[in-house]
C-alpha angles and dihedrals in degrees: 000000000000114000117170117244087238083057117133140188134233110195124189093257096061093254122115143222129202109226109167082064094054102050090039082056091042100049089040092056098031091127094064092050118116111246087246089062089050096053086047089055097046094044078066099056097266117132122152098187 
């Protein structure tokens, strides 16, 4: 999965989340993820392998 850092969210409620920033953190500190977060991430389709 490829996003964009300048990615954003439009969630039903009107508010927004910007998701290119969190997967550009995430990947970027992977390392220091628990391994529970990174079971949650890749539950949701994201390895970085």
């Amino acid at each position: 999965m490829t996003v964009p850092r300048g990615h954003v969210e439009v969630l039903p409620d009107g508010s927004e989340v910007k998701l290119g920033v969190f997967l550009s953190n995430s990947k970027s500190r992977r390392a220091k993820l628990t391994a529970d977060k990174l079971a949650a991430l890749a539950a949701l389709g994201l390895n970085w392998n």
